[in-house]
FIDRENGU-690155 format. One record per residue (C-alpha): x, y, z. Coordinates in steps of 0.02 Angstrom, whole numbers, padded with zeros to 5 digits, always signed. Layout:
<rs>
XYZ ...
</rs>
This chain:
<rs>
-07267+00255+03424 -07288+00079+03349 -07331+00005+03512 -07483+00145+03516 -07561+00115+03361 -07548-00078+03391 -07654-00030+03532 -07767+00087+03411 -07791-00060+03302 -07839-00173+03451 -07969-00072+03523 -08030-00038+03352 -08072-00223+03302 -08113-00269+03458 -08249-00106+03466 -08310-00148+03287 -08309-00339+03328 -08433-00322+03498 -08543-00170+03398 -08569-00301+03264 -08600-00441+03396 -08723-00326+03507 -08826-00279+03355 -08827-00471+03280 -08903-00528+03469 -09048-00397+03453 -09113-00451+03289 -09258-00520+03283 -09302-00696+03219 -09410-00756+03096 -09557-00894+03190 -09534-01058+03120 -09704-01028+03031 -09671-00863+02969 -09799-00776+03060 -09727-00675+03182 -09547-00611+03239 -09457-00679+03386 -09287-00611+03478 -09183-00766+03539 -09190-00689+03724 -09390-00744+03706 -09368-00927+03622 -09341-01072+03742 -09191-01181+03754 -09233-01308+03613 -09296-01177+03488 -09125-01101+03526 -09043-01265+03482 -09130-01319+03361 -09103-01174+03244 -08916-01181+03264 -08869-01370+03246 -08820-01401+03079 -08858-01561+02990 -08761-01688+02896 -08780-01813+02778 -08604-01905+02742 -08577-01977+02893 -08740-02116+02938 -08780-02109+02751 -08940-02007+02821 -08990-01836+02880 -08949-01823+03049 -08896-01662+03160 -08701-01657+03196 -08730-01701+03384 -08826-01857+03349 -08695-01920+03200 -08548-02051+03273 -08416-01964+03225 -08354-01787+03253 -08377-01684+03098 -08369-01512+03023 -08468-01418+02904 -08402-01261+02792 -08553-01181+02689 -08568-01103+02513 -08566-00940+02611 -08394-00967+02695 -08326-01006+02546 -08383-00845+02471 -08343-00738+02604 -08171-00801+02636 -08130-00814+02462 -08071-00993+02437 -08006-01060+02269 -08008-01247+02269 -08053-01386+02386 -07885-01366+02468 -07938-01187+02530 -08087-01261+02595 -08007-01393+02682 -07844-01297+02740 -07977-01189+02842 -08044-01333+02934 -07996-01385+03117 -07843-01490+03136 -07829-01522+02934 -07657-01475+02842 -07643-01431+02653 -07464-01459+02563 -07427-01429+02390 -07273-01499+02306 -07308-01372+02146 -07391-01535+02052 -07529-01597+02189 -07593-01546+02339 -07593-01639+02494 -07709-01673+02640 -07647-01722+02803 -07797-01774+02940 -07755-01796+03122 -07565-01780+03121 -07544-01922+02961 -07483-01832+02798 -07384-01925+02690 -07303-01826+02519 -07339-01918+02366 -07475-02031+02430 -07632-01932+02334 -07756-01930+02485 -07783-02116+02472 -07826-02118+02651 -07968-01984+02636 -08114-02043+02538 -08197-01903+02435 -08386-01891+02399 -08488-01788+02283 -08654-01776+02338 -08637-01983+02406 -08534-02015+02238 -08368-02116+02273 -08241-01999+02186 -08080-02081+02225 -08003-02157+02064 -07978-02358+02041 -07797-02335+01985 -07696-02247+02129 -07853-02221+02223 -07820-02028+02245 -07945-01896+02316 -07894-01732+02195 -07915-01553+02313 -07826-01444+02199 -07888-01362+02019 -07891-01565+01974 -08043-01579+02077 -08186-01629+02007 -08314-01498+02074 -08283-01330+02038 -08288-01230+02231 -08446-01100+02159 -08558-01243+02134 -08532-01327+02311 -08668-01308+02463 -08585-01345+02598 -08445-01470+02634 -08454-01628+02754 -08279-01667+02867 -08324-01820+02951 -08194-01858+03071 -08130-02055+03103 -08141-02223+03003 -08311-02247+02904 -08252-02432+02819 -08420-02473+02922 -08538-02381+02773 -08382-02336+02619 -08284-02479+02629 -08084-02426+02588 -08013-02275+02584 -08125-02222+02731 -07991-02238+02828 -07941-02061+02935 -08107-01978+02852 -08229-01943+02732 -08253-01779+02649 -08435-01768+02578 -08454-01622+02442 -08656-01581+02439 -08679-01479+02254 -08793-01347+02232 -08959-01371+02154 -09036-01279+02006 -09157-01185+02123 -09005-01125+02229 -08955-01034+02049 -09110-00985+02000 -09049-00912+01823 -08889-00899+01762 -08728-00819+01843 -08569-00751+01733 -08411-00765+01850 -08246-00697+01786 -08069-00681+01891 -07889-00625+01883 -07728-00669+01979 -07593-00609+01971 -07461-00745+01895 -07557-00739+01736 -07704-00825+01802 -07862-00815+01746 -08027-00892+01785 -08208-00889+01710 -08368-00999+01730 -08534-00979+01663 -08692-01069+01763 -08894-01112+01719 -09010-01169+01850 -09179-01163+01869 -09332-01249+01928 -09476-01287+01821 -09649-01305+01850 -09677-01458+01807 -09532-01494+01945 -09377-01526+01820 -09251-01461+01914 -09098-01438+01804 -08912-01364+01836 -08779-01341+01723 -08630-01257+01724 -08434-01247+01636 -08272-01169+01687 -08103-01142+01627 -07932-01092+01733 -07764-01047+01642 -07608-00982+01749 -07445-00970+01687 -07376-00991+01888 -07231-00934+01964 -07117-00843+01824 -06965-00877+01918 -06919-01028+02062 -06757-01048+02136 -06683-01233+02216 -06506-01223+02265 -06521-01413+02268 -06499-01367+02077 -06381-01220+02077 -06209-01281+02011 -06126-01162+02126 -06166-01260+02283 -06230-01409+02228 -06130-01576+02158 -06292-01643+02083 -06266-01700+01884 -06445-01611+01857 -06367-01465+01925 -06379-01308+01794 -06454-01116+01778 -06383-01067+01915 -06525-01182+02006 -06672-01050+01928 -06842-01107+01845 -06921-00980+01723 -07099-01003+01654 -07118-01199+01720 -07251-01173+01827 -07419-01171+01713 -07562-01242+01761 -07737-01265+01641 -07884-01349+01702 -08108-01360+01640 -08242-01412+01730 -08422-01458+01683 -08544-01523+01781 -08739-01553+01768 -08868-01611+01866 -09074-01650+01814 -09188-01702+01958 -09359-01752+01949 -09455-01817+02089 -09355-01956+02137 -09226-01958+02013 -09056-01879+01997 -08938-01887+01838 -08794-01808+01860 -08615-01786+01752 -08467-01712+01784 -08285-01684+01688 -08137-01620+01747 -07960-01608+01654 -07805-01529+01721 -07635-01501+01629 -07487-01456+01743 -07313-01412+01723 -07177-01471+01854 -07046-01343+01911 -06985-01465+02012 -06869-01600+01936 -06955-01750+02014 -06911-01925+01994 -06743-01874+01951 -06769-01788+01777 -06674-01650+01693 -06698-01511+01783 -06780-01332+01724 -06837-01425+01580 -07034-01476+01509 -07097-01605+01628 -07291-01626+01626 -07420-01723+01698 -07617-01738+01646 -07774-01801+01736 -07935-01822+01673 -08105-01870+01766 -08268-01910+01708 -08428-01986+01802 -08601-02041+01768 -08724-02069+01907 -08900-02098+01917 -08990-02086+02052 -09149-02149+02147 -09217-02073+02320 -09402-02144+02378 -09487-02133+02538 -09608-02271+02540 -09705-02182+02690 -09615-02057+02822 -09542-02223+02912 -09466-02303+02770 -09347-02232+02625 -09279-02343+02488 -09113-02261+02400 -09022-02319+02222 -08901-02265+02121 -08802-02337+01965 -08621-02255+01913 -08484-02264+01776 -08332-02181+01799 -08179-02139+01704 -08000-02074+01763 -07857-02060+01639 -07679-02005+01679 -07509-01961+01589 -07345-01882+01631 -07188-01850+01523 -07032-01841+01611 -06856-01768+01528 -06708-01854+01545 -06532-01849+01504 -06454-01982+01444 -06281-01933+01405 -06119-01996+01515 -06041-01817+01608 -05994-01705+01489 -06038-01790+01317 -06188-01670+01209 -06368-01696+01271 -06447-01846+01254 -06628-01801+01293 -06753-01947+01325 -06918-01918+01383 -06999-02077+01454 -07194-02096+01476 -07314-02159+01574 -07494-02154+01598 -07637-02260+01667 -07832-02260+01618 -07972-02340+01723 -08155-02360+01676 -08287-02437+01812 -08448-02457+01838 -08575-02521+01969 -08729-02506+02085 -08787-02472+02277 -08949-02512+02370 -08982-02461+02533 -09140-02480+02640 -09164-02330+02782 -09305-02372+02912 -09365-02298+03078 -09459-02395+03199 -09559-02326+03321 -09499-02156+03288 -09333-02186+03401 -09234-02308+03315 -09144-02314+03147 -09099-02453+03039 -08971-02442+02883 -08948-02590+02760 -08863-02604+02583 -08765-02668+02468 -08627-02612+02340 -08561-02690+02190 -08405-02599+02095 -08324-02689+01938 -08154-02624+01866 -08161-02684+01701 -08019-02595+01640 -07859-02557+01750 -07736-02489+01606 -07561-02438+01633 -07422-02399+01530 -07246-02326+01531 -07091-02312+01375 -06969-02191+01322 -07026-02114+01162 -06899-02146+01058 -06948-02272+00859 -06942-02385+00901 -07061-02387+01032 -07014-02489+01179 -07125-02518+01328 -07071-02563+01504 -07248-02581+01568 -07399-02629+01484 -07508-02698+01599 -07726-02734+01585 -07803-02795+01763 -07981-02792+01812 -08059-02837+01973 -08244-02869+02062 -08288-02789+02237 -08447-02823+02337 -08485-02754+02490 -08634-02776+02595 -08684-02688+02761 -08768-02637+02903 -08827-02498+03052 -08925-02467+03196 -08961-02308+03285 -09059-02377+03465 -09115-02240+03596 -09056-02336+03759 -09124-02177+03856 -09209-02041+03805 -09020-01949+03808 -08926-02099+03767 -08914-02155+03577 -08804-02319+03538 -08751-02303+03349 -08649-02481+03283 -08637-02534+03118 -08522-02651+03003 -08491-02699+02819 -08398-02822+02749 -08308-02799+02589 -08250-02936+02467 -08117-02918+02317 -08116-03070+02222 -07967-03068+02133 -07849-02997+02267 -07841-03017+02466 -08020-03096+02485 -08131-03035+02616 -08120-02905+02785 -08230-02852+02896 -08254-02676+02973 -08366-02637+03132 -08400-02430+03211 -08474-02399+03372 -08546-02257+03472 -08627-02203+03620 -08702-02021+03614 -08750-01941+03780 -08843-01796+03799 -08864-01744+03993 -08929-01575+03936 -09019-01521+03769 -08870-01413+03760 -08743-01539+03788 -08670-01704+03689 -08534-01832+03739 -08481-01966+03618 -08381-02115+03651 -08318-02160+03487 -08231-02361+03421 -08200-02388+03228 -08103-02494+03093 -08052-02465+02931 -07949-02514+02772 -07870-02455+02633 -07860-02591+02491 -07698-02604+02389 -07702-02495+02228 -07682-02551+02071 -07530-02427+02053 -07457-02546+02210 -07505-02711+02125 -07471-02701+01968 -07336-02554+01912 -07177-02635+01966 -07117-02809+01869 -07034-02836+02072 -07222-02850+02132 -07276-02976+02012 -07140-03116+02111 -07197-03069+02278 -07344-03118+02391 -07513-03011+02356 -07512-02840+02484 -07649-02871+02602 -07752-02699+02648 -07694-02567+02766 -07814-02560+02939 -07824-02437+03075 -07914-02426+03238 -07974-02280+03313 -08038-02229+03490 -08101-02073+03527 -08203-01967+03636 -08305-01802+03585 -08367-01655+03683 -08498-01535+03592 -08554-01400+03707 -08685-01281+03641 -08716-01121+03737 -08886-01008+03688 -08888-00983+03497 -08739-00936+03460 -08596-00993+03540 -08513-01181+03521 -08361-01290+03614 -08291-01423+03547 -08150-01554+03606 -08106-01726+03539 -07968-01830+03570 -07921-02002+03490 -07787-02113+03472 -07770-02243+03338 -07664-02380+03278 -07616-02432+03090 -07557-02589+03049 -07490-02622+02867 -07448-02464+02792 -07398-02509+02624 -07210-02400+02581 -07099-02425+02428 -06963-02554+02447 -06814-02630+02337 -06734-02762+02305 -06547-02805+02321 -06533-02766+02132 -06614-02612+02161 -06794-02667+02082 -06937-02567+02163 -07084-02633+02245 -07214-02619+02377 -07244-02733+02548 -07332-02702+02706 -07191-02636+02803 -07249-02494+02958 -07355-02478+03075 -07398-02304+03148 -07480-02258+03322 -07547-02067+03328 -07636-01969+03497 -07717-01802+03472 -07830-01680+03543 -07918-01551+03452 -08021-01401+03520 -08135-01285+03433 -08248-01113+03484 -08352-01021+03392 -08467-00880+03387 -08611-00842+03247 -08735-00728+03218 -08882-00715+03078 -08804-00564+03035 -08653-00615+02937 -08543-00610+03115 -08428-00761+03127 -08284-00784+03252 -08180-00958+03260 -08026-01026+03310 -07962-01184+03341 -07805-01293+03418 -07741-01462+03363 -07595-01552+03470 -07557-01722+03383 -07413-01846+03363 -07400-01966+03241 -07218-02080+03258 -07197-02259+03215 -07234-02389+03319 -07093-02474+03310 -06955-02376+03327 -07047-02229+03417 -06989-02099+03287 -07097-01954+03242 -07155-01972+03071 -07105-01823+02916 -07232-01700+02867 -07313-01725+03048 -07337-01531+03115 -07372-01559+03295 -07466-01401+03335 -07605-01332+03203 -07677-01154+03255 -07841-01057+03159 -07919-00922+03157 -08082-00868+03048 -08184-00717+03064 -08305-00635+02961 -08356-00449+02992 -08528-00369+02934 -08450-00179+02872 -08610-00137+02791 -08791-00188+02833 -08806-00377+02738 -08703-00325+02583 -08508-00289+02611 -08417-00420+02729 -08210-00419+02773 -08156-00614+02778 -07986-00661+02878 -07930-00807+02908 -07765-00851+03003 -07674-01025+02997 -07506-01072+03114 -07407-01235+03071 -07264-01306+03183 -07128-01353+03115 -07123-01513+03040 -06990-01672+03024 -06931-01716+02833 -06853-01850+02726 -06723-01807+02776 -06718-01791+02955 -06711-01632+02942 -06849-01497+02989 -06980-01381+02881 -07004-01227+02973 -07162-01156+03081 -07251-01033+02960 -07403-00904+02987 -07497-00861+02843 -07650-00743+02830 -07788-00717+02692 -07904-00574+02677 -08068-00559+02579 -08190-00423+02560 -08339-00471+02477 -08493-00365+02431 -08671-00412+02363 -08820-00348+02267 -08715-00138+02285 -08772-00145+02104 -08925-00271+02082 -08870-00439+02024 -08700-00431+02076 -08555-00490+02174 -08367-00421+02196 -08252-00510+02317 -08058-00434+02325 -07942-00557+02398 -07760-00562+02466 -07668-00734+02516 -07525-00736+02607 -07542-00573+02673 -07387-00559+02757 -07281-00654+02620 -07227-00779+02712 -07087-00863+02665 -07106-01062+02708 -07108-01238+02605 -07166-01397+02627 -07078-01562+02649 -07023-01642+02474 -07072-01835+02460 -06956-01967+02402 -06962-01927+02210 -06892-01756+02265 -06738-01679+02265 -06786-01542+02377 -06819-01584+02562 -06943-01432+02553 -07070-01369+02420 -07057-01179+02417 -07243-01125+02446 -07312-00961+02359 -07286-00817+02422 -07414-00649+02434 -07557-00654+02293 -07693-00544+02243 -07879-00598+02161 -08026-00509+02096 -08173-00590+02056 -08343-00528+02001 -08491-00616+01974 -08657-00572+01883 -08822-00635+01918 -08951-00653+01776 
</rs>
């Protein structure tokens, strides 16, 4: 019987999924000048193409379509996030080819071809909001989680370029660069209510203005707040006195009502001609279930993080050939954590300490660049950057009176960086791209220099090779210079490089149907780890290197309809290079599936998405399992004018996996959450 309606369902989504297809192929199309209606079967092969490459932005530092950009990139639109119901950043990301999202119930964690490292804060991704550097200047972290600082219902479309960009970003373009492009206040047109609810106690609301004037003010503004009281109940038997010989060890190794989360965004953006001003502020409170760091466990350990940013902006074309761009920024990050301890010897009363730390980081600067095409086939970048951390604040004590700190340290630092690319057409189907920058930090490790190179060969309209070379860095954080008294005796870290190789195949086939393979290998020399001294003092050195091979494929089919079918396969290994060891938190096999299903003419859509993970090496030595997980959205528009009503489920088969702990962890593995319900609704003024 079971095996029979497995077969039902089969034949059912499979009938539904080529009914929706066949109908989707015989639309008709709108003409590029609006004037009359054309079916794809009567436009030729580059109308075809044309209206199905997407464009990006993030990774030449111009527009450009995908196939033309040197690097191989991925784009997830305002729409995708809708349908499929994502949350945060992390949702977006986790449903992107060969990327892996971890969550250790404080941060989450991105891992990017086959290198994910627990407790490192994406320092090796650099994050963008619409071309704004977003990565902090203390610990140099990229936030994906409800501590990012762009709310997911104001996003446009998100840029995954692929591969080291050091050649336009300078650090922290390292494995990738994830460009976030905001909506604009024409894109709103009004204002929009949104309300949802979660189970967990979680609750989520936002309120949104944008509009364009006619006197062409453009103006967006919007605010949201997000409470959740988390899990109610968390069990580690790394904590459960019964089995465990662990001093923290109590409660039977159960959590209750530690898992809270709060977090407010607002964000605003005025444009006028060529100007852009835009603000943003984002501050998350969240409490840790987890005992990190060794404190007392299933007791009130929280940590804080605040971001702010100012940026002004300047966008001319001088004539259609020549386009002058500017911007000036100040940013803000502030941090601080209190974590519980207990200082009493074995079984004297409690003795409870909680020791503090915290960091705050103010910086400001400028960029220039100068965008030119010459002769209407080649393109020519130049600029310059200048960043200046004037303040570089940390702090740590136990608050006890008196107060006694063990770190008060005040740094600031200077970075210029200055740079250059060329796009030549060799052929009329073969495009050299090759640029380089060179970055300076005058009170640390001096000067290094950073080339990228591509060819880009296009035997058919249809068809696009890429032969890919890069370099990056990742500068030493001011967390790694500066928190540990150790460091201050030691020789200055020098900066963490990797090269990459790579090749790309992008196959296009009619309108709607696209192959994709890449494969790279790359080589990092200088990872920076924690070390100690023989007294047990902690600090950081250049220690590892890391090699890493990996293949990714992609397919997809998509239709103007609403009719989306993807999936995608990663294979990677990532080990060190010297002893040949497969690195922790390194799944080798990534599997995903997205599809989005019309149900009812252009207003009621079913979202699924479905996401395998290999098992993966820990601390430990030990392994994480494999895990499938499934989400399911359905999402309706304008059934009632002016409104929108998605119903989601994650998890959908409550499955039962974690995630490998990092160092400051008892745990080897991070229990993930399990099933979870949302309903959102959102009202259109």
């Amino acid at each position: 019987m079971r095996h029979k309606l497995s077969n039902t369902i089969r034949k059912t989504a499979l009938a539904v999924l080529m009914s929706a297809a066949s109908a989707c192929w015989a639309q008709p199309l709108e003409s590029p000048d609006g004037s009359a209606a054309l079916k794809p079967a009567d436009m030729s092969l580059e109308q075809l193409l044309d209206a199905r490459v997407e464009r990006v932005y993030g990774a030449s530092k111009y527009e450009q379509k995908v196939t033309q950009a040197p690097s191989s990139v991925s784009i997830v639109t305002a729409d995708e996030i809708k349908k499929f119901g994502h949350r945060t950043l992390g949702d977006v990301l986790g449903s992107v080819r060969g990327l892996s999202v971890a969550n250790d119930r404080n941060y989450s964690y991105l891992g990017m071809r086959g290198f994910q490292r627990p407790g490192d804060y994406n320092t090796r991704v650099l994050m963008l909001v619409d071309g704004h550097r977003m990565n902090d200047n203390i610990y140099d972290a990229a936030y994906i989680g409800q501590d990012s600082a762009i709310d997911v219902d104001l996003i446009e479309r998100v840029e995954v370029i692929r591969g080291p960009s050091s050649s336009i970003y300078g650090s922290s373009a390292f494995f990738g660069v994830i460009n976030i492009v905001t909506k604009r206040g024409q894109d709103v047109n009004g204002m929009e209510a949104s309300g949802e609810v979660t189970n967990g106690d979680t609750y989520k609301s936002r309120f949104t203005f944008g509009k364009k004037f006619k006197n062409d003010v453009e103006w967006l503004a919007s605010g949201s707040y997000y409470t959740s009281a988390g899990a109610e109940r968390l069990y580690y038997p790394e904590f459960d006195q019964r089995r465990s010989s662990d001093p923290r060890a109590r409660s039977n190794g159960v959590v209750r009502n530690r898992d809270g989360e709060e977090a407010g965004n607002l964000f605003t953006s005025l444009r006028y001609h060529d100007f852009t001003a835009s603000a943003s502020f984002n501050g998350r409170a969240k409490d840790v279930p987890t005992a990190s760091f060794q404190t007392r466990f299933n007791d009130r350990e929280e940590t804080a993080d605040y971001r702010t940013y100012v940026d002004l902006k300047y966008d001319h074309a001088i004539d259609e050939n020549v386009r002058v761009q500017g911007r000036a920024f100040y940013d803000n990050y502030s941090y601080s954590g209190a974590y519980p301890y207990d200082y009493a010897a074995p079984g004297d009363p409690l003795q409870r300490v909680v020791f503090k730390d915290g960091a705050i980081g103010d910086w400001a600067g400028t960029e220039w660049q100068l965008t030119m095409k010459i002769f209407d086939r080649h393109t020519i970048v130049a600029g310059s950057e200048y960043r200046e951390n004037f303040r570089l604040h940390q702090f740590a004590y136990e608050d006890v009176t008196p107060r006694s700190y063990s770190l008060k340290d005040d740094q600031s630092t200077r970075i210029l960086g200055v740079y250059g690319q060329t796009e030549v057409v060799l052929l009329t189907n073969l495009v050299l791209n090759a640029g380089v920058r060179y970055d300076y930090y005058f009170e640390s490790f001096g000067g290094t220099l950073n080339p990228r190179a591509g060819l880009i060969y296009n035997p058919w309209p249809t068809t696009t090779f890429k032969a890919l070379y890069g370099q990056a860095f990742r500068a030493p954080n001011a967390f790694e210079q500066f928190y540990y008294s150790a460091q201050r005796t030691r020789p200055p870290l020098d900066p963490e490089t990797i090269r990459t190789y790579e090749l790309v195949y992008d196959q296009y086939l009619f309108r709607n149907y696209r192959l994709g393979v890449s494969g790279y290998y790359y080589e990092i020399e200088d990872l920076i780890n924690q070390n100690a001294t023989p007294a047990g003092d902690l600090f950081f050195d250049n220690l590892d290197s890391v090699r890493a091979a990996g293949v990714e494929f992609e397919a997809e089919a998509k239709y103007d309809c609403g009719l989306l079918i993807r999936g995608s396969y990663a294979l990677q290994r990532t080990e060190d290079a010297t002893t040949g060891q497969e690195l922790s938190s390194s799944a080798r096999h990534l599997i995903k599936g997205n599809l989005i299903v019309p149900l009812y003419k252009d207003k009621v859509f079913a979202g699924f998405e479905l996401q395998y993970q290999s098992s993966a090496k820990t601390l430990a030595g030990r392994r994480a399992d494999d895990f499938v997980i499934g989400n399911l959205t359905l999402f309706s528009r304008e059934i009632v004018k002016g409104l929108e009503v998605s119903a989601s489920v994650y998890n959908l088969f409550d499955t039962q996996y974690g995630s490998p702990g990092a160092g400051d962890h008892l745990q080897d593995t991070i229990q993930q959450d399990g099933r979870s319900f949302r309903l959102k609704m959102t009202y259109k003024f």
